[in-house]
C-alpha positions as a LaTeX table, in Angstrom:
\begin{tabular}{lrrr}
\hline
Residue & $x$ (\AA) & $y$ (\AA) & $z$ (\AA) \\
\hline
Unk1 & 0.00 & 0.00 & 0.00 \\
Unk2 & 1.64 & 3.37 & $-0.85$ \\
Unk3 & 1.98 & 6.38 & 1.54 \\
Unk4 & $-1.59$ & 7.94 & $-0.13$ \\
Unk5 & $-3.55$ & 4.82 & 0.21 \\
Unk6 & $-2.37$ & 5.36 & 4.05 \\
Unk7 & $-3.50$ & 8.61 & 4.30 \\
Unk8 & $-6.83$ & 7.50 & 2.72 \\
Unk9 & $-7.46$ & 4.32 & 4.42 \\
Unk10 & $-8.08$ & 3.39 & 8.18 \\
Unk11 & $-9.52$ & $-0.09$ & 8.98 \\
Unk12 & $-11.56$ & $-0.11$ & 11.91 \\
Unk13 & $-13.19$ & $-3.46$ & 13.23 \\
Unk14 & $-16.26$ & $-3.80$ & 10.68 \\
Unk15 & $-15.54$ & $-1.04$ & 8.23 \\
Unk16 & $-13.37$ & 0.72 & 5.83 \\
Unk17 & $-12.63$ & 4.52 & 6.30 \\
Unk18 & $-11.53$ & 6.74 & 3.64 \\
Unk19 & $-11.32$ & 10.42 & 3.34 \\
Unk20 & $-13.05$ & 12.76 & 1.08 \\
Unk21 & $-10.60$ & 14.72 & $-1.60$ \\
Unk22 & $-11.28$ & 18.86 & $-1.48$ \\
Unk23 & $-12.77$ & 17.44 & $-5.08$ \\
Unk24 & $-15.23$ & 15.36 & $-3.13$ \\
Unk25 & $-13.71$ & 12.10 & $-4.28$ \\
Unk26 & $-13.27$ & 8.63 & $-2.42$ \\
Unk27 & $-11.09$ & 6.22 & $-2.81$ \\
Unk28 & $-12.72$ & 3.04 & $-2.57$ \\
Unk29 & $-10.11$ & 0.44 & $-1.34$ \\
Unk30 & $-9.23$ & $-2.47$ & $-3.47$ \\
Unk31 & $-10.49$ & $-5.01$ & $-1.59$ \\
Unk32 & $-13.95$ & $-3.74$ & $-1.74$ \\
Unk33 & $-14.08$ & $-3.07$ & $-5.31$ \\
Unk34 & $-12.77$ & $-6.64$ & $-5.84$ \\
Unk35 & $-15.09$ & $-8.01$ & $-3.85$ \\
Unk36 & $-17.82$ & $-6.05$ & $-5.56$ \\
Unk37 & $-16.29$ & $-6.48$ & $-8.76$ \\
Unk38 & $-15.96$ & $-3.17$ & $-9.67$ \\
Unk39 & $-13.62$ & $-1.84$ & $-12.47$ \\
Unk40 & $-12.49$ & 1.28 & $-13.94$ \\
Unk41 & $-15.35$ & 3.13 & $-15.47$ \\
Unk42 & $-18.46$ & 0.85 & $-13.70$ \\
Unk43 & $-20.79$ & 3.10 & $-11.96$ \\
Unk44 & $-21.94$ & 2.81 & $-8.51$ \\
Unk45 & $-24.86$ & 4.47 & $-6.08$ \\
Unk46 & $-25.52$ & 5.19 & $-2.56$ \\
Unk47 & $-29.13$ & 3.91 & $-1.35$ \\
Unk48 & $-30.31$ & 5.78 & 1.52 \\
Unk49 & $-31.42$ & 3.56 & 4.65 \\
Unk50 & $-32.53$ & 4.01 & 7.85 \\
Unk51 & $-28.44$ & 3.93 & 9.03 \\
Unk52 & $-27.55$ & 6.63 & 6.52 \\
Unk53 & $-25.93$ & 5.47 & 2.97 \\
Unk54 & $-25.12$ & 2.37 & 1.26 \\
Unk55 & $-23.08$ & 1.78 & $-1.43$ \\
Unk56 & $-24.15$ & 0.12 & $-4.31$ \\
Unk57 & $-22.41$ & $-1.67$ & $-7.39$ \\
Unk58 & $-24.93$ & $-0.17$ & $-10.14$ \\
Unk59 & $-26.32$ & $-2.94$ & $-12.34$ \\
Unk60 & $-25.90$ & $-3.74$ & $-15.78$ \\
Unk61 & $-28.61$ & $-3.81$ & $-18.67$ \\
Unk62 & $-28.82$ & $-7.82$ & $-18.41$ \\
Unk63 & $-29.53$ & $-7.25$ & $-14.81$ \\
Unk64 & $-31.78$ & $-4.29$ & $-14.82$ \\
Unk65 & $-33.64$ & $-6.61$ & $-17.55$ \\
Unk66 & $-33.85$ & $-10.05$ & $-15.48$ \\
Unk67 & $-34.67$ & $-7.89$ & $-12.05$ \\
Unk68 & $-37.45$ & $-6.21$ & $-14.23$ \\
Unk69 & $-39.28$ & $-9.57$ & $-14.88$ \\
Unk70 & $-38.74$ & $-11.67$ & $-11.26$ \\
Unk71 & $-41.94$ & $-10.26$ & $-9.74$ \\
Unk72 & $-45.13$ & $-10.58$ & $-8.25$ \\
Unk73 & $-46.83$ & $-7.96$ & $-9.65$ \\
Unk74 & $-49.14$ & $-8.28$ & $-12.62$ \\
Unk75 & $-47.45$ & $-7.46$ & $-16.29$ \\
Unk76 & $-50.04$ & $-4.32$ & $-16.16$ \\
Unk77 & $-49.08$ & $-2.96$ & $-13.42$ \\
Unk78 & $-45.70$ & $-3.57$ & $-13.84$ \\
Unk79 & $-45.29$ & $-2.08$ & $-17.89$ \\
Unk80 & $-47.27$ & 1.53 & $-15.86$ \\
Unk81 & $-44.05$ & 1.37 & $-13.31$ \\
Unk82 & $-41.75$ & 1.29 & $-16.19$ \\
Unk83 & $-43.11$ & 3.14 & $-18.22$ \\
Unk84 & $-43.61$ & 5.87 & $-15.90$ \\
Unk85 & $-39.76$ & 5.88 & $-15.62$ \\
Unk86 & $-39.47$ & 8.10 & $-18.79$ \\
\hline
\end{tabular}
């Protein structure tokens, strides 16, 4: 790990710390993006929860498509919801 990842990076017990840039970036260490498999360019998003933020490996077209039809909701009401995404 070099001197900036250091700088960056504190490990606590059950989490990862890193510090935000004056450009508001984050580092996000290398274990976690290989665990989320997360490469250069993939885009990610922070879900709010009750606890505050989550982040969020964003998903791909084939798995935006295949979430899109495992439901229980009818295929009406289900073509309104995405459709009203426009």
């Amino acid at each position: 790990m070099g001197a900036s990842a250091r700088r960056l990076h504190r490990h606590t017990d059950r989490a990862v710390v890193s510090k935000v840039t004056q450009e508001g970036r984050v580092t996000i260490p290398k274990a976690i993006r290989e665990e989320l498999g997360l490469h250069p360019g993939d885009e990610v998003f922070f879900e709010r929860t009750d606890e505050g933020y989550v982040l969020r490996r964003s998903d791909g077209p084939f798995e935006r498509w295949h979430r899109a039809v495992e439901t229980d909701q009818s295929v009406e009401t289900r073509m309104e919801a995405l459709r009203g995404r426009r």
